[in-house]
C-alpha positions as CSV (number, residue, x, y, z in Angstrom):
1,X,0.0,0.0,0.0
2,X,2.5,2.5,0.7
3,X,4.2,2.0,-2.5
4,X,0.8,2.7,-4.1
5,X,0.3,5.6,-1.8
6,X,3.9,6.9,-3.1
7,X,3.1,6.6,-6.6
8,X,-0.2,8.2,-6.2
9,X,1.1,11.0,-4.6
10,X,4.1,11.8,-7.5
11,X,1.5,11.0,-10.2
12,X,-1.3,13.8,-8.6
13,X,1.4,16.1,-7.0
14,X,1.8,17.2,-3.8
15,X,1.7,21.3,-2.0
16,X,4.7,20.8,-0.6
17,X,7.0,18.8,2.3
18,X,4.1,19.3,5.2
19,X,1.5,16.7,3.0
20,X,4.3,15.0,1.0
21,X,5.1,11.3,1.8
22,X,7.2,11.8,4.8
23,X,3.8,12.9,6.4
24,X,2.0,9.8,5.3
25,X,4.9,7.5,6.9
26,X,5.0,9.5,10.0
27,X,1.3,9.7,10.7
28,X,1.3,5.5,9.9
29,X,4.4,5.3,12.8
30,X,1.5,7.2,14.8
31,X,-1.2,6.1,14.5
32,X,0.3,2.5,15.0
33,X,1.8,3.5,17.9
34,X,-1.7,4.3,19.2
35,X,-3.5,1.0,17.9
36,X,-1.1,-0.8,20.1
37,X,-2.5,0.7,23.0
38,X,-6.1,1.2,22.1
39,X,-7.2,-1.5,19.7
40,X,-9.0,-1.5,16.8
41,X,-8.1,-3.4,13.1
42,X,-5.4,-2.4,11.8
43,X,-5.3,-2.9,8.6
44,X,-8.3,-0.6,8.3
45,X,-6.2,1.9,10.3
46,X,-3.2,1.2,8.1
47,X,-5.0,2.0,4.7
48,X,-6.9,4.6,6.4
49,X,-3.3,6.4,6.7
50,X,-1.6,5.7,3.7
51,X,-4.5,6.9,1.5
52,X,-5.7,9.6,3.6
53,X,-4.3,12.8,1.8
54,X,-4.2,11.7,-1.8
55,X,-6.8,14.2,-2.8
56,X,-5.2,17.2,-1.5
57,X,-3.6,18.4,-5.1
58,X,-7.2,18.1,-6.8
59,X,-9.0,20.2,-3.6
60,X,-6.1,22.7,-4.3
61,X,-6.7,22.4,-8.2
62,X,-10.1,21.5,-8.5
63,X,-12.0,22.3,-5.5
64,X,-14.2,20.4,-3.0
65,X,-13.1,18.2,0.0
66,X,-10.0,16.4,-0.2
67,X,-11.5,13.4,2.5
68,X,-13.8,12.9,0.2
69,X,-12.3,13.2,-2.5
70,X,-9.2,10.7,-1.5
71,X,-12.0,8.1,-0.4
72,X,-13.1,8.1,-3.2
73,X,-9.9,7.9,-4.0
74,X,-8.8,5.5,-2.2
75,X,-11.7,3.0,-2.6
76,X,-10.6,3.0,-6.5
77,X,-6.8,1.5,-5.3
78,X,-8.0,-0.7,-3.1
79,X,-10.7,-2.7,-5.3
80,X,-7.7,-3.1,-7.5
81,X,-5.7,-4.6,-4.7
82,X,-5.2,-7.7,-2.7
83,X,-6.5,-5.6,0.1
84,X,-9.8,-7.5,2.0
85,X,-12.6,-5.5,0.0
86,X,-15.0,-6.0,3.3
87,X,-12.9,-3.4,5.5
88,X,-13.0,-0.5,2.5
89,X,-15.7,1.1,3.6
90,X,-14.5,1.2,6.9
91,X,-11.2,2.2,5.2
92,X,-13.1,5.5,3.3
93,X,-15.3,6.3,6.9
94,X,-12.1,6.6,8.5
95,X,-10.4,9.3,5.7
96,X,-13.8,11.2,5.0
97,X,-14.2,11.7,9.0
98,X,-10.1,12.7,9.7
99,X,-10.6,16.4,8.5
100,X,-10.3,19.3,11.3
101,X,-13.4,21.3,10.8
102,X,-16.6,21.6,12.8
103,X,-17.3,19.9,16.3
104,X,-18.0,16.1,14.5
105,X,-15.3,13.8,15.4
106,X,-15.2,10.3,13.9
107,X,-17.3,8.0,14.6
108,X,-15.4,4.4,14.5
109,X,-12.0,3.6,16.5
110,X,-10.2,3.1,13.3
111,X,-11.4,7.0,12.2
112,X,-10.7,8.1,15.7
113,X,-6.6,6.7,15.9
114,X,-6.0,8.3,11.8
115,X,-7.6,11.5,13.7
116,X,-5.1,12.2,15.8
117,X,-2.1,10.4,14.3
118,X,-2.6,13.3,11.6
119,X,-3.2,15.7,14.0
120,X,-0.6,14.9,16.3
121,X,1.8,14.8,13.2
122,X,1.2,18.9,13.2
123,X,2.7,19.2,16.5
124,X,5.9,19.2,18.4
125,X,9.2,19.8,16.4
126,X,7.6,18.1,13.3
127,X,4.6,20.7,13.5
128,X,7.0,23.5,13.8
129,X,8.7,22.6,10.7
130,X,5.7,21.8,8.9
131,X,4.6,25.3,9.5
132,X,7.7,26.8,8.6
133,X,7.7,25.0,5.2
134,X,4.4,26.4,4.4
135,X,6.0,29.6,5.9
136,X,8.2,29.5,2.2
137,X,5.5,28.4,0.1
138,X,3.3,31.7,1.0
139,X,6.5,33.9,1.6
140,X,5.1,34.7,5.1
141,X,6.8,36.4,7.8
142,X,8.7,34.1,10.6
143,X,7.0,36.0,13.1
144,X,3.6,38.6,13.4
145,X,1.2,39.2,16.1
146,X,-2.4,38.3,15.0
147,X,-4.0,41.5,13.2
148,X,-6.8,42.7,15.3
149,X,-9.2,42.2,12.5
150,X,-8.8,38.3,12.9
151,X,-11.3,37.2,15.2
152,X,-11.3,34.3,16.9
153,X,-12.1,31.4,16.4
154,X,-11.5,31.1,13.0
155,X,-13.1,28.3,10.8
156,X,-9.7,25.9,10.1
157,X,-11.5,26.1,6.4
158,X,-10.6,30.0,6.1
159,X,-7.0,29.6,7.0
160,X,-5.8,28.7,3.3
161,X,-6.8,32.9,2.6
162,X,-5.4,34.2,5.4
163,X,-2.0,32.5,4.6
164,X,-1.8,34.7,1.6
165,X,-2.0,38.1,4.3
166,X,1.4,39.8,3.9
167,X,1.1,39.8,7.6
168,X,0.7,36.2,7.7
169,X,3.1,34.1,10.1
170,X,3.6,30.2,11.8
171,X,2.8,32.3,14.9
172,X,-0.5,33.3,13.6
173,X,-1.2,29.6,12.7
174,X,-0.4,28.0,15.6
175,X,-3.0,30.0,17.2
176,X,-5.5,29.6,15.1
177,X,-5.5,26.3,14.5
178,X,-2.7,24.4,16.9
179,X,-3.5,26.4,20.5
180,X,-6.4,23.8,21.4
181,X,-5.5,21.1,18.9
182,X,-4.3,18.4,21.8
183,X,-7.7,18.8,23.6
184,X,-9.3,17.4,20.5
185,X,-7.9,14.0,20.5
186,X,-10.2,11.3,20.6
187,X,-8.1,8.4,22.2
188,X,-6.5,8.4,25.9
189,X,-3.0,7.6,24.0
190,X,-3.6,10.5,21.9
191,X,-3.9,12.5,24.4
192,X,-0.8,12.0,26.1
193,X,1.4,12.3,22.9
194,X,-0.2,15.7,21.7
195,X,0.0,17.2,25.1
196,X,4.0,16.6,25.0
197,X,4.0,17.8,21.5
198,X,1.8,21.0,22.3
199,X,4.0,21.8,25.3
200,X,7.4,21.7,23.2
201,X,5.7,23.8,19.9
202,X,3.9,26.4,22.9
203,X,7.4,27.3,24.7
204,X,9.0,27.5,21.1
205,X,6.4,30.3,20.0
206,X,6.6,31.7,23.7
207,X,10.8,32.3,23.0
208,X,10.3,32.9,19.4
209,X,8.0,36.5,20.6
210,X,10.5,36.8,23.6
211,X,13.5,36.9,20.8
212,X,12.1,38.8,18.4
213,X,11.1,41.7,21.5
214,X,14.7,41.3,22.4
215,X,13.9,40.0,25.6
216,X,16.4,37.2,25.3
């Protein structure tokens, strides 16, 4: 599966090294991490991963929703695998439901561990990097204080405009979207990992603003 992940991604594209393949292997490291502890089938969990951004370059060219686009997606590959063809519905479930928007979380086990293996993935040192390589895409700034006429909270949909703001930074996002992040996770294991994460990416943005105020 990952190969066919790997080739799915180089064939459609991908925005850039925060959703590239690196991502995919480190959210499958995750979210298996997770299974061990809390159950659930995992190879359901394991396809769930590996297919679970493969339609973000036709959102970004063509629109729409990329979990549900990449189930979609996703179902297509598997029917043409080996994979048992029982657990792809389970399999699509798990991608359409691993977006962060609205109060819904997902509604299976399987949906609930690829929930916060992605969204642990976008914390910690990895989620400061991430951000930062976004950062280059948009030509941000490495640091800004959130413009007044940014009200909070923001729908996580929104944020794809904002990033084009000439006063647009990684500080900026990890507010938005990052600030409450870890008490969103849906497993006890989840939990603890994203609260370690948020801690080390919180006290790097805390000394990023004390640096740039020449405070340190």
């Amino acid at each position: 599966m990952l190969n066919t992940a790997e080739a799915t991604l180089q064939r459609e594209g991908t925005l850039d090294a925060s959703h590239d393949f690196d991502h995919i292997a480190r959210t499958l490291a995750l979210a298996e991490t997770i299974q061990r502890h809390e159950g659930g089938n995992l190879p359901t969990i394991q396809a769930a991963v590996v297919f679970h951004d493969i339609g973000q370059e036709r959102e970004r060219k063509e629109g729409g929703d990329h979990a549900l686009i990449g189930a979609e997606m996703a179902a297509e590959l598997l029917r043409a695998s080996q994979f048992p063809q029982e657990l792809i519905p389970a399999v699509q479930q798990a991608i359409r439901e691993h977006r962060m928007t609205g109060k819904s979380r997902p509604g299976t086990l399987e949906g609930q561990i690829l929930y916060d293996a992605d969204k642990i993935d976008c914390l910690g040192a990895i989620g400061i990097a991430r951000l930062y390589t976004i950062t280059g895409r948009y030509n941000q700034k490495i640091y800004s204080e959130l413009p007044p006429e940014i009200v909070e909270p923001v729908d996580p949909l929104t944020v794809r405009e904002l990033r084009r703001r000439p006063d647009y930074s990684p500080s900026i996002e990890f507010r938005l979207l990052f600030d409450e992040l870890h008490k969103h996770m849906t497993t006890a294991t989840g939990r603890i990992l994203s609260e370690e994460r948020y801690t080390y990416m919180a006290d790097f943005f805390l000394r990023l603003q004390r640096e740039v105020k020449g405070e340190l």
